[in-house]
MARTORLUM-309263 format. One record per residue (C-alpha): residue number from 1; residue in one letter; x negated, y, z negated. Coordinates in Angstrom, 2 decimals, m for minus. Each point is the difference from the previous one (the first is absolute). Example, Ala and Ser with C-alpha at 12.3 -4.5 7.8 and 13.67 -1.06 7.14 Angstrom:
# MARTORLUM-309263
> pos / code / c1 / c2 / c3
> 1 / A / m12.30 / m4.50 / m7.80 $
> 2 / S / m1.37 / 3.44 / 0.66 $
END
This chain:
# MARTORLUM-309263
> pos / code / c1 / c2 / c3
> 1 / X / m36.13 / m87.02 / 20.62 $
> 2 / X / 3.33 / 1.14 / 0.69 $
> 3 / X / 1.49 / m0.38 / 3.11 $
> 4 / X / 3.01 / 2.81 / 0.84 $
> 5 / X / 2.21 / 0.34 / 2.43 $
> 6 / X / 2.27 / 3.13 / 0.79 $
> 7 / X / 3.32 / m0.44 / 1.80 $
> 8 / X / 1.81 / 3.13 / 0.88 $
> 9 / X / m2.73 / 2.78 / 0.73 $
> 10 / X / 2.33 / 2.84 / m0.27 $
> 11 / X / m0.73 / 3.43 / m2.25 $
> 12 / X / m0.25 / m2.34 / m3.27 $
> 13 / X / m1.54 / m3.13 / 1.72 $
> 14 / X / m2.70 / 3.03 / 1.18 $
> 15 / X / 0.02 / 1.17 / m3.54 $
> 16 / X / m0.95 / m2.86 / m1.34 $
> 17 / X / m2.89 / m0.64 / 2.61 $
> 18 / X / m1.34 / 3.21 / m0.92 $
> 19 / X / m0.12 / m0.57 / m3.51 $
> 20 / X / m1.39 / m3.22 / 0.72 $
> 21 / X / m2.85 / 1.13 / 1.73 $
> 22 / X / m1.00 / 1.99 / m3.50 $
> 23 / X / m2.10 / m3.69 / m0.44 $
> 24 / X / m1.89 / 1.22 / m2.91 $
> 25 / X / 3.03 / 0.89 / m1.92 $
> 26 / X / 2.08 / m2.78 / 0.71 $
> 27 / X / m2.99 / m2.71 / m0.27 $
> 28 / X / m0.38 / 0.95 / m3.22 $
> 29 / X / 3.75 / m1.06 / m1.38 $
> 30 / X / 0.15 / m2.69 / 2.50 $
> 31 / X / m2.89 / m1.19 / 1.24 $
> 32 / X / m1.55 / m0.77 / 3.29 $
> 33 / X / 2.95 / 0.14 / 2.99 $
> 34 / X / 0.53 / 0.09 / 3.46 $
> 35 / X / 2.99 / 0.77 / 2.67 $
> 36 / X / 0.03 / m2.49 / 2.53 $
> 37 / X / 3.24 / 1.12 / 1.89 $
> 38 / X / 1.61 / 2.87 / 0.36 $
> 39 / X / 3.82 / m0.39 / 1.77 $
> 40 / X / 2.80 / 2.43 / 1.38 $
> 41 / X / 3.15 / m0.95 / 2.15 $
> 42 / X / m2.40 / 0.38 / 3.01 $
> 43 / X / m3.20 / m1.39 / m0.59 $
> 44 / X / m2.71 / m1.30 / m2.16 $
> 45 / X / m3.96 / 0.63 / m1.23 $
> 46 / X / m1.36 / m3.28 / m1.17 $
> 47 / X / m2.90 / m1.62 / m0.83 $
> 48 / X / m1.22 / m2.99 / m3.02 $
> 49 / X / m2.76 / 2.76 / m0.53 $
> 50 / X / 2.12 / 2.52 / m1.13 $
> 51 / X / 0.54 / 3.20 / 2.41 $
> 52 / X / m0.91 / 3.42 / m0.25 $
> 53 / X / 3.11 / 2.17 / m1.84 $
> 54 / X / m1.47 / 3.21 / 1.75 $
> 55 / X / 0.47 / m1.34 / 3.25 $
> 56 / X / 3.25 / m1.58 / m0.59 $
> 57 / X / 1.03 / 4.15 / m1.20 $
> 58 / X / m1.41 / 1.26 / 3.56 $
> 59 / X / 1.45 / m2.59 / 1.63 $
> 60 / X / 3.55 / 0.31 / m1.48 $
> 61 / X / 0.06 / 4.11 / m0.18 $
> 62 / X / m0.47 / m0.23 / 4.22 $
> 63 / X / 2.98 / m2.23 / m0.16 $
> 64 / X / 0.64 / m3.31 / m0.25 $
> 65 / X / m2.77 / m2.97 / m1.18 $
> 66 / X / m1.35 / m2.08 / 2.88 $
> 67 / X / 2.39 / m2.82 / 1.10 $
> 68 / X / m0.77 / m3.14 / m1.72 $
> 69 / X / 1.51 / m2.80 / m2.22 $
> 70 / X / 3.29 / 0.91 / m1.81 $
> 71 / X / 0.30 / 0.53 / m3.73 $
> 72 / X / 1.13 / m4.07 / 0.11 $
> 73 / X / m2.54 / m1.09 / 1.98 $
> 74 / X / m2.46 / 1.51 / m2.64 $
> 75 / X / 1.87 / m1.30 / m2.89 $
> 76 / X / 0.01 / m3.58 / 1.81 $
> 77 / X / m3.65 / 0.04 / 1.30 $
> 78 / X / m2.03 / 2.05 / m2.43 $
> 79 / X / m1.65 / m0.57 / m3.20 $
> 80 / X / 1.06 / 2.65 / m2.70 $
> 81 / X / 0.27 / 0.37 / m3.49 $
> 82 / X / 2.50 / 3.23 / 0.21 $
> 83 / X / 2.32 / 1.85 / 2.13 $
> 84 / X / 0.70 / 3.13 / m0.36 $
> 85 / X / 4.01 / 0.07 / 1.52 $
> 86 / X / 0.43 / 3.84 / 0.65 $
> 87 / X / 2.88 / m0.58 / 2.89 $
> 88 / X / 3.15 / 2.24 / 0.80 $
> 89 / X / 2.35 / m0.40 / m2.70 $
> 90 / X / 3.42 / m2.07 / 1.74 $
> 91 / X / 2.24 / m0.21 / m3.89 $
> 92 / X / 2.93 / m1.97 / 3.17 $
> 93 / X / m2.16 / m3.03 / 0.63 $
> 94 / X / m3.68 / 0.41 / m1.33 $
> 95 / X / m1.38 / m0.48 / 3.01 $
> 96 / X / m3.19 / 0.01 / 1.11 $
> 97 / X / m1.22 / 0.16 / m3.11 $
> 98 / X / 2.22 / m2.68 / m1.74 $
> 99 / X / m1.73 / m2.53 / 2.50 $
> 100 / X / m3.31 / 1.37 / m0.81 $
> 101 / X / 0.43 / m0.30 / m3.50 $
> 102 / X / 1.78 / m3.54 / m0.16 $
> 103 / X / m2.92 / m1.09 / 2.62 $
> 104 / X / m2.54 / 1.29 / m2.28 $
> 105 / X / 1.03 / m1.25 / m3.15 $
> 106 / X / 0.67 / m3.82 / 1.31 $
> 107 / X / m4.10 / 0.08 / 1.15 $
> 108 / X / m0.99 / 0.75 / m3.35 $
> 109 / X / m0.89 / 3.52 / 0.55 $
> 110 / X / 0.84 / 3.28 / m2.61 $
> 111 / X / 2.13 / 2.49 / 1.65 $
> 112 / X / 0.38 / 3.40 / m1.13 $
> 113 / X / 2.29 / 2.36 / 1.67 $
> 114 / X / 1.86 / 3.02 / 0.16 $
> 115 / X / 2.95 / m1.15 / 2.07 $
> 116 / X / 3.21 / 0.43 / m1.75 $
> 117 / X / 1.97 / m2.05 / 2.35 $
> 118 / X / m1.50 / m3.70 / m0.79 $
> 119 / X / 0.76 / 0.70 / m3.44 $
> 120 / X / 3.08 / 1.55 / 0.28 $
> 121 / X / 1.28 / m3.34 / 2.18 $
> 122 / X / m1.65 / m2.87 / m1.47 $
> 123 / X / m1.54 / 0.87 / m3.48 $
> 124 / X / 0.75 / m2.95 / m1.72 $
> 125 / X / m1.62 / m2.21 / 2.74 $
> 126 / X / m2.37 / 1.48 / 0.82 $
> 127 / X / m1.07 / 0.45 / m4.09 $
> 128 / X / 0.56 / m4.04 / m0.55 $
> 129 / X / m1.93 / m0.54 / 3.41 $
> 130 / X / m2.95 / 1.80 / m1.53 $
> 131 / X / 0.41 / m1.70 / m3.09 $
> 132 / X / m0.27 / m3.30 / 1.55 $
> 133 / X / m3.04 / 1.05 / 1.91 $
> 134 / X / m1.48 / 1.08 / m3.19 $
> 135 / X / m0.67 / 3.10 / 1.91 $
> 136 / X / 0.40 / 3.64 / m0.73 $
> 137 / X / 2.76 / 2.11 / 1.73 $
> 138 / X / m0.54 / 3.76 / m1.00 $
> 139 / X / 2.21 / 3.35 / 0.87 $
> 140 / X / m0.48 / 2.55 / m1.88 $
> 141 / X / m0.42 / 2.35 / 2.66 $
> 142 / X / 4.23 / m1.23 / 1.22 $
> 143 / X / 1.39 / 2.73 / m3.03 $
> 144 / X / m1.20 / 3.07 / m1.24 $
> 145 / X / m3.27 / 0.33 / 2.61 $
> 146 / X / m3.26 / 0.33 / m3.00 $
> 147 / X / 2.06 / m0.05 / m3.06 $
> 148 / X / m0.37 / m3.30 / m1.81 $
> 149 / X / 3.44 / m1.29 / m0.85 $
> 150 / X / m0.21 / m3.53 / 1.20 $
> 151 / X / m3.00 / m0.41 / m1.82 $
> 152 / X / 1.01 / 2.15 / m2.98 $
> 153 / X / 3.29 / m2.26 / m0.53 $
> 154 / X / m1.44 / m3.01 / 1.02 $
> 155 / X / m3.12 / m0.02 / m2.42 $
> 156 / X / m0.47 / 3.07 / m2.03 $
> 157 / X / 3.50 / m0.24 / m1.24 $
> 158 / X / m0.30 / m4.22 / m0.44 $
> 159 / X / 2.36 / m1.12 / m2.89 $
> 160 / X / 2.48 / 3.03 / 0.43 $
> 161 / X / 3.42 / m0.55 / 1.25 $
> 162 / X / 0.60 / 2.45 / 3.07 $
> 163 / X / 3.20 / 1.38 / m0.40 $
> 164 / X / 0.39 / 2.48 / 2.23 $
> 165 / X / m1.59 / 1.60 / 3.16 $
> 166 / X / 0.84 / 3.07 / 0.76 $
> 167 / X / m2.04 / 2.83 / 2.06 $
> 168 / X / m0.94 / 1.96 / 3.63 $
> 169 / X / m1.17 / m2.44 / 2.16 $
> 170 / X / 0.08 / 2.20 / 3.14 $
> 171 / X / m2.32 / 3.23 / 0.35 $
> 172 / X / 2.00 / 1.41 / 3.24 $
> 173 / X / 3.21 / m0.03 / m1.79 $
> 174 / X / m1.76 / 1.34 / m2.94 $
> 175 / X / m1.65 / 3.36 / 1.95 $
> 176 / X / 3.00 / 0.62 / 1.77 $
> 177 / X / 2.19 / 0.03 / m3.21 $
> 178 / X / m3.01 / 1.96 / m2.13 $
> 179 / X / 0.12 / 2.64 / 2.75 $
> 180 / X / 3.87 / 0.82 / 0.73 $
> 181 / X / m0.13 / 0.04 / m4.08 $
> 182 / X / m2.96 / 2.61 / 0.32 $
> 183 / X / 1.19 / 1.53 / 3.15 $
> 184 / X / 3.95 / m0.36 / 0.11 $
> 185 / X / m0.85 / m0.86 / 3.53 $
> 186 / X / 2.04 / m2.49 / 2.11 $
> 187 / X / 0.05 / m3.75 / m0.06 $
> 188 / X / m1.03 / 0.28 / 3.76 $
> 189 / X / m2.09 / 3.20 / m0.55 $
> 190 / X / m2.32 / m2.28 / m2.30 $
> 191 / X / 0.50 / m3.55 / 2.54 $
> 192 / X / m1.89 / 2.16 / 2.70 $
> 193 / X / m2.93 / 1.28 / m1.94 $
> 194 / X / m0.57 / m3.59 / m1.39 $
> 195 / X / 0.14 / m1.02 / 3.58 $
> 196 / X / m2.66 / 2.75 / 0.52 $
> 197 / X / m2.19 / m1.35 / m2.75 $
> 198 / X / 0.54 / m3.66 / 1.29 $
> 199 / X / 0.77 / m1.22 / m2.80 $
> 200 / X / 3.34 / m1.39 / 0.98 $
> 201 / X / 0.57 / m3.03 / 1.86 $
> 202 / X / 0.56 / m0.22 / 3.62 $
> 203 / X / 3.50 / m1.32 / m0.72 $
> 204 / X / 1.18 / 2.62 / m2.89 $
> 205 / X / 2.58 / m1.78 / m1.43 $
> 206 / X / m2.10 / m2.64 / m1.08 $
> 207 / X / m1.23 / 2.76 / m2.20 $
> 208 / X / 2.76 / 2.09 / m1.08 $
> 209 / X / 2.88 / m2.56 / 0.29 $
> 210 / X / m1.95 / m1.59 / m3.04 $
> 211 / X / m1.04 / m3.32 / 1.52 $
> 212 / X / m3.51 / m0.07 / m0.30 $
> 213 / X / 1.00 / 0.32 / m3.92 $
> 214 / X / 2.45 / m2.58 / 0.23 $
> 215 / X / m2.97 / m2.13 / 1.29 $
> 216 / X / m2.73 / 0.88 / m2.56 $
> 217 / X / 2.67 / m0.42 / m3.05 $
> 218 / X / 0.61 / m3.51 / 1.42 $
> 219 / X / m3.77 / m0.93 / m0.08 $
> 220 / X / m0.22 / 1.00 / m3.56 $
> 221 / X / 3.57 / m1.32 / m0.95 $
> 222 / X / m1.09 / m3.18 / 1.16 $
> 223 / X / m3.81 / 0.31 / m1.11 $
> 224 / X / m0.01 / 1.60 / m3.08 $
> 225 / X / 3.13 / m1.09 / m1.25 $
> 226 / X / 0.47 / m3.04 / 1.45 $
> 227 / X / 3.33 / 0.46 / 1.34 $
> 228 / X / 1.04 / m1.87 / 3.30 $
> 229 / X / 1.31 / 3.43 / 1.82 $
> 230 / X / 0.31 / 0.51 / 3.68 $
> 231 / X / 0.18 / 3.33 / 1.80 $
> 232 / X / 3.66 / m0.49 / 0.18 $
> 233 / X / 0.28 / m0.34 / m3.57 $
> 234 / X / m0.99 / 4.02 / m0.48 $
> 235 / X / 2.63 / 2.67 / m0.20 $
> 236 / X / m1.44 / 2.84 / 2.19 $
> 237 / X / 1.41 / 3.76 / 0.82 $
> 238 / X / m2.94 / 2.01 / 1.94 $
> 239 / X / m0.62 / 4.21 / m0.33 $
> 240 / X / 1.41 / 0.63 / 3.10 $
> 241 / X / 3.28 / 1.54 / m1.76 $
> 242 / X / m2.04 / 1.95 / m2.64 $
> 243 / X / 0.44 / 4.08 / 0.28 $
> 244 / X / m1.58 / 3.12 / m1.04 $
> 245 / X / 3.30 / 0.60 / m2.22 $
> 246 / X / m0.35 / m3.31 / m1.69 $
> 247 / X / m3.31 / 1.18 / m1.00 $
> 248 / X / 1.18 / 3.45 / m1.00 $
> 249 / X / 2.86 / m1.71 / m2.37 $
> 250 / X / m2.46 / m2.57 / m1.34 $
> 251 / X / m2.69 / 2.67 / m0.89 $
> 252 / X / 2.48 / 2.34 / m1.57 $
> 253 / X / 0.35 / m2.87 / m2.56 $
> 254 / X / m3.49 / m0.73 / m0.61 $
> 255 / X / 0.32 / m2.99 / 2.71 $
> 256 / X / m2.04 / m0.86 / 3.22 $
> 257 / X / 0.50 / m2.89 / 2.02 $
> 258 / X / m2.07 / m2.69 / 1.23 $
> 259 / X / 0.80 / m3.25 / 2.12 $
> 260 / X / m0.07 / m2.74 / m2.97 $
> 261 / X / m0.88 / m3.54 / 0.60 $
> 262 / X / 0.88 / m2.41 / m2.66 $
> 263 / X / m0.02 / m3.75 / m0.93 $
> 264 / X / 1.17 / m1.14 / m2.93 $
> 265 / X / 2.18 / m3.27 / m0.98 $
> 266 / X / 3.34 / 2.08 / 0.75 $
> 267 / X / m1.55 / 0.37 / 3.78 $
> 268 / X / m1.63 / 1.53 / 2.29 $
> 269 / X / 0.41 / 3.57 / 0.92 $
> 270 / X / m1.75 / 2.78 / 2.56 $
> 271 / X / 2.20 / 3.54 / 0.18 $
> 272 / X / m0.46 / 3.42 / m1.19 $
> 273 / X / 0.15 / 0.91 / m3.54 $
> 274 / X / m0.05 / 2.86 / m2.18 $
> 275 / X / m3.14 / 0.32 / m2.39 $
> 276 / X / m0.58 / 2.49 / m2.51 $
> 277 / X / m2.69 / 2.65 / 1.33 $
> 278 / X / m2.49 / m1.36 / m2.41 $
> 279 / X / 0.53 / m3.58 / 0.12 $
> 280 / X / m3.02 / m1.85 / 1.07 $
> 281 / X / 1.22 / m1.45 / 3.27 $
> 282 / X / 1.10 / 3.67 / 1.20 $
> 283 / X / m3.51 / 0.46 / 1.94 $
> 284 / X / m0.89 / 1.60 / 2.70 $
> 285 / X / m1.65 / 0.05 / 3.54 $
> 286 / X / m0.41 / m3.83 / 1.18 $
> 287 / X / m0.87 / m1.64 / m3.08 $
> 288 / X / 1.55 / m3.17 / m1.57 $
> 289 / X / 0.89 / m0.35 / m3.22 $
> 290 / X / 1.42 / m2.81 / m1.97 $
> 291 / X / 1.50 / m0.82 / m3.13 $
> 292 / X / m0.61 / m3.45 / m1.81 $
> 293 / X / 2.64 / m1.27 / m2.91 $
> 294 / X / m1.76 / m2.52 / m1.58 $
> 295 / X / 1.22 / m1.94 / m3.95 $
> 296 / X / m3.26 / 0.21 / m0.86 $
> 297 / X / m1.97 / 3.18 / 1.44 $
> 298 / X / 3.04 / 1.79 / 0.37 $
> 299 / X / m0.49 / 2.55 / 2.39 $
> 300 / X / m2.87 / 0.08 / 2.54 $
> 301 / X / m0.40 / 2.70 / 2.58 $
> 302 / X / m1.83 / m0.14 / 3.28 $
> 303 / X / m0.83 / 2.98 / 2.49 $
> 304 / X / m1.65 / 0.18 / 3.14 $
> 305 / X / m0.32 / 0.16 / 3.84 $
> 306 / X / 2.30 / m2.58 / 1.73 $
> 307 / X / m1.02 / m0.07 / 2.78 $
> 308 / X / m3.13 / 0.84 / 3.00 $
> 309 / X / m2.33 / m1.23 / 1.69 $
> 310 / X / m3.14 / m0.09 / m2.61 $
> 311 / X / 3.26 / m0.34 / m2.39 $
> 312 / X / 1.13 / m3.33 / 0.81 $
> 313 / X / m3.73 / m0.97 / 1.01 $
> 314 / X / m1.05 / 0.58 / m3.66 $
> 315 / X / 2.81 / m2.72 / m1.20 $
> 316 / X / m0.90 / m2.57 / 2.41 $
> 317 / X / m3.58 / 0.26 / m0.98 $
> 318 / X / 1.07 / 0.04 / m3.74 $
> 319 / X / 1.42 / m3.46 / 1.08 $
> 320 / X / m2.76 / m1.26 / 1.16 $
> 321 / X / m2.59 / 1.02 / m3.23 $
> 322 / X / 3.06 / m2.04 / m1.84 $
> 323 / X / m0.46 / m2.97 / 1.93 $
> 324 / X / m3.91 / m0.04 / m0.04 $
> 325 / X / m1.19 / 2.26 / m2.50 $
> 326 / X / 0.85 / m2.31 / m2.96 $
> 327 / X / m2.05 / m3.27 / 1.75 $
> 328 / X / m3.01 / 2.35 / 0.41 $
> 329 / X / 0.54 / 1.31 / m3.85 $
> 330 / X / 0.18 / m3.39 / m1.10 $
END
């Protein structure tokens, strides 16, 4: 039996709840689970017996879960085999979620999460830490929402050299650039219709001033090509300055242009760039695309949704086949 425990119980900590409660599906890659604590920054649902997911949802979409023992107290009272760390993202200090994690990987415990700060502040720790545990610490779900990169670098692409990283790693930069090259509307024009869809976040700029790339191309700078970058390290210019001219000069040469994250051994870089129309990063809408330069594989392309609820949900639970499915294969 596995014993799970969900900390943060936000849109993807409810995401993954709901997939979880799919029992038939999941059972079958993992086998036989439970969740025996659910946890916000207000309260708790526990129990050693597991606890009902549906009423955790009911609970939590009426506001806030009952009050009851903190994320810590959990981690320091409770038996579990997994937590699922789906806190706000803080790429200053971590926090909460750095504690959670560091917490959860000293009791022996697996923690997969989709928290960019941790790994953006302590990667290298908190990577050795696991290591010493001889636990897993999984976060796929940190970059690129259900594409596969960490994975796809990581295993797939085993005995390649990664040379270079380069690729959209933010979907609200990416509609709001995709339209104003469509529409030739403004920068702002496009801002407030994003805002509309709510699919920007509450502060903007971490958004369109490019540092939510920043963060996700130091997670797989430091991952993937096991550099030892911090967020201070990246060279980042946002798509606040960008104009409907710029696109009308760029198109009249066969050019669009796209905000560019890249990590390579020269550095690492987030600004706009100009892409030829038909280049394979030049898509459209939210998606994600990236670009792998590889000795070996050369080229390898990934495309997909970066980021949402059932998004992010699907990489977390990808984590957690990882981690099980191959004991229940073998």
């Amino acid at each position: 039996m596995i014993r799970i425990a969900i900390f943060g119980f936000g849109a993807v900590g409810q995401g993954v709840a709901e997939i979880l409660m799919q029992r038939e599906r999941i059972e079958r890659w993992i086998g036989r689970y439970e969740v025996v604590a659910v946890a916000d920054s207000r309260g708790s649902l526990c129990s050693e017996d597991g606890i009902s997911l549906k009423e955790a949802i009911e609970v939590k979409k009426r506001g806030s879960l009952p009050e009851g023992k903190s994320v810590m107290e959990i981690i320091e009272s409770m038996d579990f085999d997994v937590a699922i760390e789906a806190t706000p993202t803080n790429i200053e200090t971590g926090e909460p979620g750095l504690s959670h994690i560091r917490a959860c990987l000293n009791k022996g415990s697996h923690v997969i999460t989709s928290n960019k700060g941790p790994l953006v502040v302590a990667y290298k720790e908190l990577a050795e830490l696991a290591k010493k545990k001889n636990v897993k610490l999984a976060f796929e779900a940190t970059v690129g929402g259900a594409m596969p990169l960490i994975k796809l670098a990581k295993r797939d692409l085993a005995g390649n050299e990664i040379i270079s990283i380069k690729g959209i790693l933010n979907g609200t930069c990416n509609y709001i650039l995709s339209r104003m090259e469509q529409e030739r509307l403004s920068y702002q024009q496009i801002l407030a219709e994003a805002k509309e869809l709510k699919i920007v976040e509450a502060n903007a700029s971490y958004d369109v001033e490019g540092i939510d790339s920043a963060a996700k191309l130091v997670i797989l700078a430091n991952a993937v090509m096991e550099m030892d970058a911090t967020f201070n390290d990246v060279e980042i210019v946002g798509i606040t300055s960008i104009t409907p001219e710029a696109f009308e000069i760029a198109m009249e040469k066969g050019y669009t242009i796209r905000l560019i994250a890249e990590a390579s051994r020269d550095g690492l870089r987030v600004s706009p760039r100009l892409l030829p129309l038909h280049h394979p990063l030049a898509v459209r809408g939210t998606l994600n695309a990236v670009l792998i330069q590889t000795d070996l594989a050369r080229e390898v392309f990934v495309i997909g949704r970066g980021a949402g609820k059932i998004e992010t949900a699907s990489a977390i639970i990808s984590d957690l086949v990882d981690i099980y499915g191959n004991d229940r294969t073998n």
